[in-house]
CHARMM-style PDB file with segment names, atoms N, HN, CA, C and O in Angstrom:
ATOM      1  N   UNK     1      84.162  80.280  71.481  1.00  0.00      PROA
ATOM      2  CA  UNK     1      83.000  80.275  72.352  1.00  0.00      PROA
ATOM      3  C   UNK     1      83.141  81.397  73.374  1.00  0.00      PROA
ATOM      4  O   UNK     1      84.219  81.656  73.910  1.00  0.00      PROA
ATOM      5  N   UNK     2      82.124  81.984  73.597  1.00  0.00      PROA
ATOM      6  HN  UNK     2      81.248  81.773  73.162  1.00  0.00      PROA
ATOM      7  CA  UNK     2      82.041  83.058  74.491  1.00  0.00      PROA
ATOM      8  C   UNK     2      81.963  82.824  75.884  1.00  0.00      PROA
ATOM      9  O   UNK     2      80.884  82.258  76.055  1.00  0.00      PROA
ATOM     10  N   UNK     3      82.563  82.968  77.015  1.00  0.00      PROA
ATOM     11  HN  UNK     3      83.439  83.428  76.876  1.00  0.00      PROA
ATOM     12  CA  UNK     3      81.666  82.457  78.414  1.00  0.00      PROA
ATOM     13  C   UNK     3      80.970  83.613  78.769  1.00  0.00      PROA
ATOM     14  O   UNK     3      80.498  83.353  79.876  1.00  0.00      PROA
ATOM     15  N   UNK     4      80.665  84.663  78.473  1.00  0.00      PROA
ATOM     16  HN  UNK     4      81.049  84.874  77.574  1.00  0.00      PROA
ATOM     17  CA  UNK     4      79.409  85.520  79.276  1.00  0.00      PROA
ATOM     18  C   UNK     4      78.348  86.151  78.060  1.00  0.00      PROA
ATOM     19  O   UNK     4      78.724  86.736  77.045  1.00  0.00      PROA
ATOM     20  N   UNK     5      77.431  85.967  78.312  1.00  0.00      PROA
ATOM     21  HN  UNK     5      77.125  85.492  79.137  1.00  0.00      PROA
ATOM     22  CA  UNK     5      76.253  86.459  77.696  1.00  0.00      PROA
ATOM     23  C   UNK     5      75.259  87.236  78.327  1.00  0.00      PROA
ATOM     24  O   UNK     5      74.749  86.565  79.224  1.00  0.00      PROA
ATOM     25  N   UNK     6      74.782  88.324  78.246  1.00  0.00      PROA
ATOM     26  HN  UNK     6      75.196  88.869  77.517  1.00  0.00      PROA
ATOM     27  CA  UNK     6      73.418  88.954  78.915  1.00  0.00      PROA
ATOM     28  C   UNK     6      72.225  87.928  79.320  1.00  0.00      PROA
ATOM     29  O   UNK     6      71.926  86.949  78.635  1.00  0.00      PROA
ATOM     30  N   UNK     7      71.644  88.262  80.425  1.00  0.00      PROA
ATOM     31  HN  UNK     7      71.886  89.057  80.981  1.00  0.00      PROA
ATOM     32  CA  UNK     7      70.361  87.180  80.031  1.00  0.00      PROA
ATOM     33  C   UNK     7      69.187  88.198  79.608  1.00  0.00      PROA
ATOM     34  O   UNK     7      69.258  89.342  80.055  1.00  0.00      PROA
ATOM     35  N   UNK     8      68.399  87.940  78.994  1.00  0.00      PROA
ATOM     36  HN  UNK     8      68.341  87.010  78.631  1.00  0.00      PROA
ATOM     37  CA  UNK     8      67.522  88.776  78.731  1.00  0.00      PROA
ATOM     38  C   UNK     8      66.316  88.950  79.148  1.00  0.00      PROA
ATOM     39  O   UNK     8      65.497  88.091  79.474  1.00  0.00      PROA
ATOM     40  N   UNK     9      66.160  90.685  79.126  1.00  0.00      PROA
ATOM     41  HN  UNK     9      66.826  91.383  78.861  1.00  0.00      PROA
ATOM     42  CA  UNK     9      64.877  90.994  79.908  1.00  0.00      PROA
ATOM     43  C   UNK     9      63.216  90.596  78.833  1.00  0.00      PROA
ATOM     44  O   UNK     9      62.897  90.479  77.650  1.00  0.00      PROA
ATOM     45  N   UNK    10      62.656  90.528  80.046  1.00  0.00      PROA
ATOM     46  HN  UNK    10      62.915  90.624  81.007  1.00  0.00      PROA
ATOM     47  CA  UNK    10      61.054  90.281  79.256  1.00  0.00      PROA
ATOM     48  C   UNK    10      60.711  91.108  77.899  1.00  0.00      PROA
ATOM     49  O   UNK    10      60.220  92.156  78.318  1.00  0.00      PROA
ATOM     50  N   UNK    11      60.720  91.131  77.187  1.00  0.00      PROA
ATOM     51  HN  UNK    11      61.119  90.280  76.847  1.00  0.00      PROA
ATOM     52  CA  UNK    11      60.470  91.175  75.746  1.00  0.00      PROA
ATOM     53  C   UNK    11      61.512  92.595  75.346  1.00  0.00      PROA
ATOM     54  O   UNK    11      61.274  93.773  75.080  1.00  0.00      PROA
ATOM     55  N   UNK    12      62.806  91.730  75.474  1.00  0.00      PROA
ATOM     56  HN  UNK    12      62.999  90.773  75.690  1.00  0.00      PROA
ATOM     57  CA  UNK    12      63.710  92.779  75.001  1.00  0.00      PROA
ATOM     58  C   UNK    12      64.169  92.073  73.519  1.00  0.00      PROA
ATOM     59  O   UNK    12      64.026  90.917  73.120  1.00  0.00      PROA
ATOM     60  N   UNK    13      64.808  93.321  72.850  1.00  0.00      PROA
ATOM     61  HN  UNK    13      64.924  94.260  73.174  1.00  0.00      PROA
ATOM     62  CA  UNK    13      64.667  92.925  71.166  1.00  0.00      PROA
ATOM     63  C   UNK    13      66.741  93.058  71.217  1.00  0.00      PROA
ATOM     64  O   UNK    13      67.581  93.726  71.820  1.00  0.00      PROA
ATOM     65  N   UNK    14      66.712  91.907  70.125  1.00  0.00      PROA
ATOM     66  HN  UNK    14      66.030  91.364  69.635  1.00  0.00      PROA
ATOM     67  CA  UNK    14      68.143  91.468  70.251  1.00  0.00      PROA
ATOM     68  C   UNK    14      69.381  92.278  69.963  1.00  0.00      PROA
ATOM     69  O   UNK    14      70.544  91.954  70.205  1.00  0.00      PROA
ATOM     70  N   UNK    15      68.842  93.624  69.284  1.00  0.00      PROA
ATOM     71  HN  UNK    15      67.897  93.887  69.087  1.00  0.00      PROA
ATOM     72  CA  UNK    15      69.827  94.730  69.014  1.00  0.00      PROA
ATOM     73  C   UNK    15      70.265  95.468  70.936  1.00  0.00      PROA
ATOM     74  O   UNK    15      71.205  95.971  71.553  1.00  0.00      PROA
ATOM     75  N   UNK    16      69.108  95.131  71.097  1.00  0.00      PROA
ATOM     76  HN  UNK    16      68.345  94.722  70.597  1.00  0.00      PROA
ATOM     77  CA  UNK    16      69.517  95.591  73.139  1.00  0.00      PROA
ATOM     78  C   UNK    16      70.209  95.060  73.505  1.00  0.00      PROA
ATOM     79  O   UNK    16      71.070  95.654  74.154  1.00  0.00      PROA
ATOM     80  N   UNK    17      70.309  93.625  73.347  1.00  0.00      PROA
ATOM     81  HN  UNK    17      69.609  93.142  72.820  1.00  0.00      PROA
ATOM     82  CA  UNK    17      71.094  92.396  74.293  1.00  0.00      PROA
ATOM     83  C   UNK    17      72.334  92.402  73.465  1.00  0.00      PROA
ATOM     84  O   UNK    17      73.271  92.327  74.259  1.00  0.00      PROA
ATOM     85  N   UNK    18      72.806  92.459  72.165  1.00  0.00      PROA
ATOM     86  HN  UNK    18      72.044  92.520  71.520  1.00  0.00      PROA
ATOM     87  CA  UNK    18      73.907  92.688  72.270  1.00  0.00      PROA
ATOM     88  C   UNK    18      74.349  93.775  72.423  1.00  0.00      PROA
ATOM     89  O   UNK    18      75.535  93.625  72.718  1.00  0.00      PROA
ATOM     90  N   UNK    19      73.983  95.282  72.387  1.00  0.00      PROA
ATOM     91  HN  UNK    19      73.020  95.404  72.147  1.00  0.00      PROA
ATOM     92  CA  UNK    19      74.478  96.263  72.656  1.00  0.00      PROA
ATOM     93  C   UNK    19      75.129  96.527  74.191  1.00  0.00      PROA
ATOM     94  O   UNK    19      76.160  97.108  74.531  1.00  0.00      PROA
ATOM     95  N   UNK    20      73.889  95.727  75.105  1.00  0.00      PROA
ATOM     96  HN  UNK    20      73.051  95.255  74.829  1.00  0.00      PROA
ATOM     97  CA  UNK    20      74.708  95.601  76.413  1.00  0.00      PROA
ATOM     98  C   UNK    20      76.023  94.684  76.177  1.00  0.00      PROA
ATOM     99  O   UNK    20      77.152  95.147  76.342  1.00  0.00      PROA
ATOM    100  N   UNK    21      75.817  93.519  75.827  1.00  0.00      PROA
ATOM    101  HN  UNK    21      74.901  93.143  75.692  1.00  0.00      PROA
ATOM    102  CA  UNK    21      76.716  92.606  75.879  1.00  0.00      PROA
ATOM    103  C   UNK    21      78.268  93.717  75.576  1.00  0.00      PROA
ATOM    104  O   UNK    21      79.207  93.802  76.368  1.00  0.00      PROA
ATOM    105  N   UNK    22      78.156  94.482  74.197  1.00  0.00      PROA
ATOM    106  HN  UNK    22      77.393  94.414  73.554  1.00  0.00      PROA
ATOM    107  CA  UNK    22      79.650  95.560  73.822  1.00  0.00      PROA
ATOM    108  C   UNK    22      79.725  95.917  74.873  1.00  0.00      PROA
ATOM    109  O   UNK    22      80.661  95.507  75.560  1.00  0.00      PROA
ATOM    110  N   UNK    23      78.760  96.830  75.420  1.00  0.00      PROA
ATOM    111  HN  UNK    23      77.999  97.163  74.862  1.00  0.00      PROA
ATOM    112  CA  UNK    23      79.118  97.492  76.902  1.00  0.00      PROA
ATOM    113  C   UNK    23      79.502  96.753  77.938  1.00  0.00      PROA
ATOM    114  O   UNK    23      80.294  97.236  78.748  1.00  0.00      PROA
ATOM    115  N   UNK    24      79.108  95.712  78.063  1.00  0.00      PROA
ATOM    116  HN  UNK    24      78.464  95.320  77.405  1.00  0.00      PROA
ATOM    117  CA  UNK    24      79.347  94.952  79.347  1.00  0.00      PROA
ATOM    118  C   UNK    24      81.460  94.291  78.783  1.00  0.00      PROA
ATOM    119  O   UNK    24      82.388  94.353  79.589  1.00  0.00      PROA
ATOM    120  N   UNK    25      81.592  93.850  77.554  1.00  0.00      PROA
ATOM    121  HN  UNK    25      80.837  93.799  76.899  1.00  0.00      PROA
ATOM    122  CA  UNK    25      82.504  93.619  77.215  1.00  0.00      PROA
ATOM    123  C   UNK    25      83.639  94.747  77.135  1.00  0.00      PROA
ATOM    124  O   UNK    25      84.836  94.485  77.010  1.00  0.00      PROA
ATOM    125  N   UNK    26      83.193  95.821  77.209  1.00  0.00      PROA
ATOM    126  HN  UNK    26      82.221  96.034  77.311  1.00  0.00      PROA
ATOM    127  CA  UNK    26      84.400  97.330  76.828  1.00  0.00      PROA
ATOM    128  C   UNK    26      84.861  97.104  75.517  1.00  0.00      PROA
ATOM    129  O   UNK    26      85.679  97.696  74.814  1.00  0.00      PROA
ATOM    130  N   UNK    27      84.218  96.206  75.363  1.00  0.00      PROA
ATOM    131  HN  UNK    27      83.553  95.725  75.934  1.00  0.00      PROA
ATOM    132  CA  UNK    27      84.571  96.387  73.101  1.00  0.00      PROA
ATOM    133  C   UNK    27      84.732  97.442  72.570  1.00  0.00      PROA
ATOM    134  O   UNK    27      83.649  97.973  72.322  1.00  0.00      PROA
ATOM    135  N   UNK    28      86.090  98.361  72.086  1.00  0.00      PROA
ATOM    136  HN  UNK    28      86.969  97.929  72.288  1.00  0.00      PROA
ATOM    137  CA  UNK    28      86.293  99.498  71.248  1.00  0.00      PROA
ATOM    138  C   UNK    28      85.615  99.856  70.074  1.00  0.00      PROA
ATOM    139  O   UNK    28      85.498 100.996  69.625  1.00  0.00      PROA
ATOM    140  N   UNK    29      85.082  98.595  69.508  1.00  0.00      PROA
ATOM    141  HN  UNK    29      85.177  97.669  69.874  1.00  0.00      PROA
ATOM    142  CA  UNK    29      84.299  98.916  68.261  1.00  0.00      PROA
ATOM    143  C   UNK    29      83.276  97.659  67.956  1.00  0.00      PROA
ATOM    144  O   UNK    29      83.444  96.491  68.306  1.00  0.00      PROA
ATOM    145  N   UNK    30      82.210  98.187  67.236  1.00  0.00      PROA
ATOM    146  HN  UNK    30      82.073  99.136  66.951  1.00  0.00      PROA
ATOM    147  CA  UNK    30      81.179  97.080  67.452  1.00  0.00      PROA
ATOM    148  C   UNK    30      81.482  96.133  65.892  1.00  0.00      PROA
ATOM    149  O   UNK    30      80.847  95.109  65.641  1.00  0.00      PROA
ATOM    150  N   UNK    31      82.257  96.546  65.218  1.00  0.00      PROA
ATOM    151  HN  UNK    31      82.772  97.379  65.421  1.00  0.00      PROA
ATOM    152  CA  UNK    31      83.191  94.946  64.717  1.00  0.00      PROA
ATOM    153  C   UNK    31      83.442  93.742  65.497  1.00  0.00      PROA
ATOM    154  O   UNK    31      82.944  92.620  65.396  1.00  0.00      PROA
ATOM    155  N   UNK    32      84.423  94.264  66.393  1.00  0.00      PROA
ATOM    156  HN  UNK    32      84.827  95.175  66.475  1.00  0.00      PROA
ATOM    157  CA  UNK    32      84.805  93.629  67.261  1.00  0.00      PROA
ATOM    158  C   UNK    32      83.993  92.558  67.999  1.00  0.00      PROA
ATOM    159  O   UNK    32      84.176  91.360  68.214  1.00  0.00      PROA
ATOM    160  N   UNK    33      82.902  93.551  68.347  1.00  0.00      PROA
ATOM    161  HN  UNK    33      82.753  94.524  68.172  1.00  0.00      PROA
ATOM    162  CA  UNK    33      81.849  92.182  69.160  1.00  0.00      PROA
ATOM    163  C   UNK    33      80.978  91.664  68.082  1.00  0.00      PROA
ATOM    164  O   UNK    33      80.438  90.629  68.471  1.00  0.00      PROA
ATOM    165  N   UNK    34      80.672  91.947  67.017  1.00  0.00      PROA
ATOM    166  HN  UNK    34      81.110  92.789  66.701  1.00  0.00      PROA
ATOM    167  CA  UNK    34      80.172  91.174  66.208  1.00  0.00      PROA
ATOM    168  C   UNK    34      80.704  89.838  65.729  1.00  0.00      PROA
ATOM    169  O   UNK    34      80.094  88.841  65.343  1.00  0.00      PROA
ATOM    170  N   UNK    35      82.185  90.112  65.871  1.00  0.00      PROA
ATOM    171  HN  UNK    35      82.681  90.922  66.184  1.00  0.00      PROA
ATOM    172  CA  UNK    35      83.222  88.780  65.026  1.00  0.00      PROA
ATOM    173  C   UNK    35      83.448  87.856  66.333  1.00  0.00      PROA
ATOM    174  O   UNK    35      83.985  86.756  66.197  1.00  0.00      PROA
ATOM    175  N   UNK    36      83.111  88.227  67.352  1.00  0.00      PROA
ATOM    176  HN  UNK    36      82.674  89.120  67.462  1.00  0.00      PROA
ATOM    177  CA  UNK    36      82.983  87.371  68.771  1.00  0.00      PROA
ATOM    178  C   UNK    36      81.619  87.008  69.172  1.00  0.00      PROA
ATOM    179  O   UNK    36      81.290  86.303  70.126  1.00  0.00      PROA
ATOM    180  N   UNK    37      80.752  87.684  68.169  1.00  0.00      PROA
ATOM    181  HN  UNK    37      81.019  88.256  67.394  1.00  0.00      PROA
ATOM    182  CA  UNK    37      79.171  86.669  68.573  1.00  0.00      PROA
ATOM    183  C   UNK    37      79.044  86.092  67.407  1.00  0.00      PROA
ATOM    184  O   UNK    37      78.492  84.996  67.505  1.00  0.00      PROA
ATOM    185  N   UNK    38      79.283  86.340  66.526  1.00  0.00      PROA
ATOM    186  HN  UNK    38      79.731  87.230  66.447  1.00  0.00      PROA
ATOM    187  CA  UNK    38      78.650  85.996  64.917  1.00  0.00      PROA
ATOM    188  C   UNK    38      79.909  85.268  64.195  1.00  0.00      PROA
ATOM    189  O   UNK    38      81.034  85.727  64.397  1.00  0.00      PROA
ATOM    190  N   UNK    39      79.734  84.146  63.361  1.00  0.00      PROA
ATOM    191  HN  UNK    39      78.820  83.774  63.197  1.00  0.00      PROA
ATOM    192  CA  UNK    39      81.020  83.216  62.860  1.00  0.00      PROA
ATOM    193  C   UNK    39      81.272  83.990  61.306  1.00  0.00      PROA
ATOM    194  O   UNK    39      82.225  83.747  60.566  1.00  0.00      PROA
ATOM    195  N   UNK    40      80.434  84.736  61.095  1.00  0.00      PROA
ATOM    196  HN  UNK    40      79.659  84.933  61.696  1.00  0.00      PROA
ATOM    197  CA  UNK    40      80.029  85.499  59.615  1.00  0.00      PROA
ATOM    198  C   UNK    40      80.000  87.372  59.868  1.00  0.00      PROA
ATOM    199  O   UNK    40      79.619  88.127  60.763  1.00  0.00      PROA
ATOM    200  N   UNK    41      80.499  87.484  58.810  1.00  0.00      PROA
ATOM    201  HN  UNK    41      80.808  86.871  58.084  1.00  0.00      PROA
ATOM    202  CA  UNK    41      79.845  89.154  59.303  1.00  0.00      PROA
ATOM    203  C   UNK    41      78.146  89.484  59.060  1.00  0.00      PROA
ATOM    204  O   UNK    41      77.224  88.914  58.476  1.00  0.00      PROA
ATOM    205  N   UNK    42      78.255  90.316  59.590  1.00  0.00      PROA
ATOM    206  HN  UNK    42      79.004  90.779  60.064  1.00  0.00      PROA
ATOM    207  CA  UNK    42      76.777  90.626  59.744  1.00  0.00      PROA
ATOM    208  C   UNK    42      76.281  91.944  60.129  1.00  0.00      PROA
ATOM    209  O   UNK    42      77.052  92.768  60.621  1.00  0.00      PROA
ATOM    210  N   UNK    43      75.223  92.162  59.964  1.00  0.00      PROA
ATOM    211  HN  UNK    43      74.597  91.492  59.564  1.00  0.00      PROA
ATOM    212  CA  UNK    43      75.102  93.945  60.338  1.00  0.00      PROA
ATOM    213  C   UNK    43      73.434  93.571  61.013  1.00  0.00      PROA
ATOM    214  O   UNK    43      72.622  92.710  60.676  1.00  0.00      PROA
ATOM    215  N   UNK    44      73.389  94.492  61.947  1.00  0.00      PROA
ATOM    216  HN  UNK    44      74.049  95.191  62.221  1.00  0.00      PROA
ATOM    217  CA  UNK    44      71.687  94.962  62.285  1.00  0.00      PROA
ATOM    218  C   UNK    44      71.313  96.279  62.412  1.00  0.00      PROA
ATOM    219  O   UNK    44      71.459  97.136  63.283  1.00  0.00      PROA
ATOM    220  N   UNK    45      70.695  96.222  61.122  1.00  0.00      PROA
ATOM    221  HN  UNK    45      70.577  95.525  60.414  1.00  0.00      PROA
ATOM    222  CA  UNK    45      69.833  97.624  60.927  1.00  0.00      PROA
ATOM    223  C   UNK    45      68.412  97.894  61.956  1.00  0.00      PROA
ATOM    224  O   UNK    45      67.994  97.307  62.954  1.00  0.00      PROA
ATOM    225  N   UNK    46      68.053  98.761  61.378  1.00  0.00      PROA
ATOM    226  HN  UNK    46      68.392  99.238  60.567  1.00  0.00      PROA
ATOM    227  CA  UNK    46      66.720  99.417  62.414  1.00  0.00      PROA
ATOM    228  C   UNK    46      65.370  97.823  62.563  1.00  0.00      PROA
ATOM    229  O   UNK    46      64.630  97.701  63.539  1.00  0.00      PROA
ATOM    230  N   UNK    47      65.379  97.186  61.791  1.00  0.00      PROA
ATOM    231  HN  UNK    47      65.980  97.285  60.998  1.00  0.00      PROA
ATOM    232  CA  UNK    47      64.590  96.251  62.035  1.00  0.00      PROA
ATOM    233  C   UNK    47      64.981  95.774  63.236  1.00  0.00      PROA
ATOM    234  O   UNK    47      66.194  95.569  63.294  1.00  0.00      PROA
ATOM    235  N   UNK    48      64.293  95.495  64.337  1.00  0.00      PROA
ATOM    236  HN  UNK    48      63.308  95.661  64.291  1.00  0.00      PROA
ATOM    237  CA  UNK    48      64.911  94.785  65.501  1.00  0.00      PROA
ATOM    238  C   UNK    48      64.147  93.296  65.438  1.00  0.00      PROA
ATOM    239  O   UNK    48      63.023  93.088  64.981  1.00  0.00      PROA
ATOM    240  N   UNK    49      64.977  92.412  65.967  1.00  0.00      PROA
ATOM    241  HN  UNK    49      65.890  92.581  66.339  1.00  0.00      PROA
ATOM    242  CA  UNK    49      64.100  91.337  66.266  1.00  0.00      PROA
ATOM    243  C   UNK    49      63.948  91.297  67.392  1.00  0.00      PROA
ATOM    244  O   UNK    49      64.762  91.542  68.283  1.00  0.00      PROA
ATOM    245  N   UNK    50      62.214  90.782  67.504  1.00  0.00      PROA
ATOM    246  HN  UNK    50      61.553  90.582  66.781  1.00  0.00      PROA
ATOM    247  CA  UNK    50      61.722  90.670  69.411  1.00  0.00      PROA
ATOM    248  C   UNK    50      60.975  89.156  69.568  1.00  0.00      PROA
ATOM    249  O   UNK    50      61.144  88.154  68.873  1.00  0.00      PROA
ATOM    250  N   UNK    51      60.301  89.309  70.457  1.00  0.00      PROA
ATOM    251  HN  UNK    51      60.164  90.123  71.022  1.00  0.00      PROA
ATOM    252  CA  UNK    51      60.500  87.723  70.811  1.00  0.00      PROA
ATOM    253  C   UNK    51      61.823  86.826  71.111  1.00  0.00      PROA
ATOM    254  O   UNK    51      62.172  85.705  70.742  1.00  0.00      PROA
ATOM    255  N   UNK    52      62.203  87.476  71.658  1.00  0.00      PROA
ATOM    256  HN  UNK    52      61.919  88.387  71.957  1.00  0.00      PROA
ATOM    257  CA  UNK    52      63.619  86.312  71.641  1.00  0.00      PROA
ATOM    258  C   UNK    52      63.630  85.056  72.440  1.00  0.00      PROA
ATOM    259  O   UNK    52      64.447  84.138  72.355  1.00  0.00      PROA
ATOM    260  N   UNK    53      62.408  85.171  73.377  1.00  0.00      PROA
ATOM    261  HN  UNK    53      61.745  85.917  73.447  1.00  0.00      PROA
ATOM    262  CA  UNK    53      62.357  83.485  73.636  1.00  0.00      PROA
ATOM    263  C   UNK    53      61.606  82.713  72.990  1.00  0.00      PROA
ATOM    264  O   UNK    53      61.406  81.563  73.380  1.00  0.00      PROA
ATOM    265  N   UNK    54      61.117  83.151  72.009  1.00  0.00      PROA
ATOM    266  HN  UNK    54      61.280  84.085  71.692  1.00  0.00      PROA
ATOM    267  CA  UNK    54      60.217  82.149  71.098  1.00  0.00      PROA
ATOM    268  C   UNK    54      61.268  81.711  70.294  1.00  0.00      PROA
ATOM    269  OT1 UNK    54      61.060  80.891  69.400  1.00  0.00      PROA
TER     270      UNK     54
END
């Protein structure tokens, strides 16, 4: 379990919020923060998802 997460801005798309999150973490490589948000690997390509409070 993670204790810090971004909160997110008004219609920000989820490739933003974790990209801060690496930055905010000093993560050397974005493996790294993927295998600390995600229980699976996973990739995000150019599709972004928005709406994130819906």
């Amino acid at each position: 379990m993670i204790g810090y997460f971004p909160h997110p801005y008004k219609d920000e798309v989820i490739y933003s919020i974790i990209a801060r999150y690496h930055h905010h973490m000093r993560n050397k490589s974005k493996y790294y923060t993927f295998e600390e948000l995600f229980s699976k690997k996973v990739s995000l390509n150019t599709e972004y998802i928005n709406n994130v409070n819906y």
